[in-house]
C-alpha positions in Angstrom: 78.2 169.3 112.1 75.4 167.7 110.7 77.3 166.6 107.6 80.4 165.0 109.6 78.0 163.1 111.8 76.2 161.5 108.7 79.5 160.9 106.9 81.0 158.6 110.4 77.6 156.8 110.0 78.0 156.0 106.5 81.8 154.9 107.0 81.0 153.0 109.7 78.5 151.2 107.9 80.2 150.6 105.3 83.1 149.1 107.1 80.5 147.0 108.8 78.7 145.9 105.6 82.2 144.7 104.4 83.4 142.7 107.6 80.2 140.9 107.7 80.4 140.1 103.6 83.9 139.0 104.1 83.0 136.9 107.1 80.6 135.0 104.9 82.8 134.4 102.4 85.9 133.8 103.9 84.7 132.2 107.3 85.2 133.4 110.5 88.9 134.8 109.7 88.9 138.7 109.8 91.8 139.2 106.9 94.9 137.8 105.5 97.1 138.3 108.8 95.0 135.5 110.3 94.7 133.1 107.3 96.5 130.0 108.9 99.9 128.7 106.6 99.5 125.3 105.2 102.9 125.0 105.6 102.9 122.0 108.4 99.4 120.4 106.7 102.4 120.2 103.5 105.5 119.2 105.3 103.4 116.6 107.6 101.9 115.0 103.7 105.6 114.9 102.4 107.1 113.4 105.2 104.1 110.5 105.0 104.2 110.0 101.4 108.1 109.4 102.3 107.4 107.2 104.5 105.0 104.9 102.4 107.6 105.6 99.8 110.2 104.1 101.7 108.0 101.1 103.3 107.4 100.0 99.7 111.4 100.4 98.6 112.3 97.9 101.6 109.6 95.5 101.3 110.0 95.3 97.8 113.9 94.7 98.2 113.5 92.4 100.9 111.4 90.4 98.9 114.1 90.5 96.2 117.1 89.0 97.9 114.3 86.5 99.4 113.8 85.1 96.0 117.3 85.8 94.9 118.3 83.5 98.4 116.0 80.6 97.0 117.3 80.9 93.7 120.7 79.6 95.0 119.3 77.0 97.2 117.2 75.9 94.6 114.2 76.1 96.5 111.5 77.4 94.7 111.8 78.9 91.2 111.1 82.7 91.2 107.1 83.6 91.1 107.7 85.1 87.3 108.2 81.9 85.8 105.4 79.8 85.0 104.7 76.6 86.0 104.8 73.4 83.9 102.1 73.0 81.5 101.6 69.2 82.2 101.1 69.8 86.1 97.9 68.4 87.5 95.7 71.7 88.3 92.1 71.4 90.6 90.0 73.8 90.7 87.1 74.8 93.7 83.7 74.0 92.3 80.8 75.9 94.2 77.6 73.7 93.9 74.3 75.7 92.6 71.7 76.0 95.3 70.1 77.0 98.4 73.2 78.1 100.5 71.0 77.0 104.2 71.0 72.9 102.3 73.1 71.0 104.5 76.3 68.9 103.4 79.0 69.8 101.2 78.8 73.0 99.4 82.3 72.7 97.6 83.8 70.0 94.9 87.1 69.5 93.9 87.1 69.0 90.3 90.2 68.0 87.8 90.9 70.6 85.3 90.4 68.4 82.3 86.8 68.0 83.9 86.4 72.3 83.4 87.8 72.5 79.8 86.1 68.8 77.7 
C-alpha cells in the first residue's frame, strides 16, 4: 500500500512541476485548447492595410485627373515639368545671431546674390 501511495505523490508532483514550468514559459494559458487564434488580430491588419491601400489609389487618381483637368485649361503646367531656367528665384536668408535680438530675423535675397 505503501508503494501505491508514494507512486500518486510522485505523479502528482510531477504533474505539478510541469504545469507550473509551462506556466512560466507559456504565460498564464494552461495548454493548446486555450491558446487564443490570431485569426481576427490578421483579418483586422488586412482589412486596414486595404484600406490605406485604397486611400492612396483614390487620392492618387484624384490628383491625376486634377492635373490632367488643368492641362486642358491651360492652367498650370503639370508639377513634373520644370520651370524656366531664366525665371527670377528668391531665396529666405536666416540672419546669424542671437535669436532673442529684436527686428528682422529673415532676408529676401536674389538668387544671383547666393551663387556670384
Amino acid at each position: 500500500m505503501a508503494d501505491g501511495r508514494d507512486r500518486v505523490v510522485v505523479e502528482a508532483h510531477a504533474l505539478r512541476t510541469a504545469t507550473a514550468k509551462a506556466a512560466l514559459l507559456h504565460g498564464s494559458r494552461r495548454g493548446p485548447r486555450d491558446l487564443r487564434r490570431p485569426y481576427a488580430t490578421v483579418i483586422a491588419s488586412l482589412v486596414v492595410g486595404a484600406l490605406l491601400l485604397i486611400a492612396v489609389w483614390a487620392i492618387t487618381s484624384i490628383g491625376g485627373l486634377l492635373a490632367q483637368q488643368r492641362q486642358k485649361r491651360g492652367m498650370a503646367p503639370p508639377a513634373a515639368t520644370q520651370p524656366a531656367s531664366d525665371a527670377p528665384r528668391s531665396f529666405l536668408v536666416r540672419s546669424a545671431g542671437p535669436a532673442d535680438r529684436s527686428g528682422p530675423t529673415t532676408t529676401i535675397v536674389p538668387r544671383t546674390a547666393l551663387i556670384g
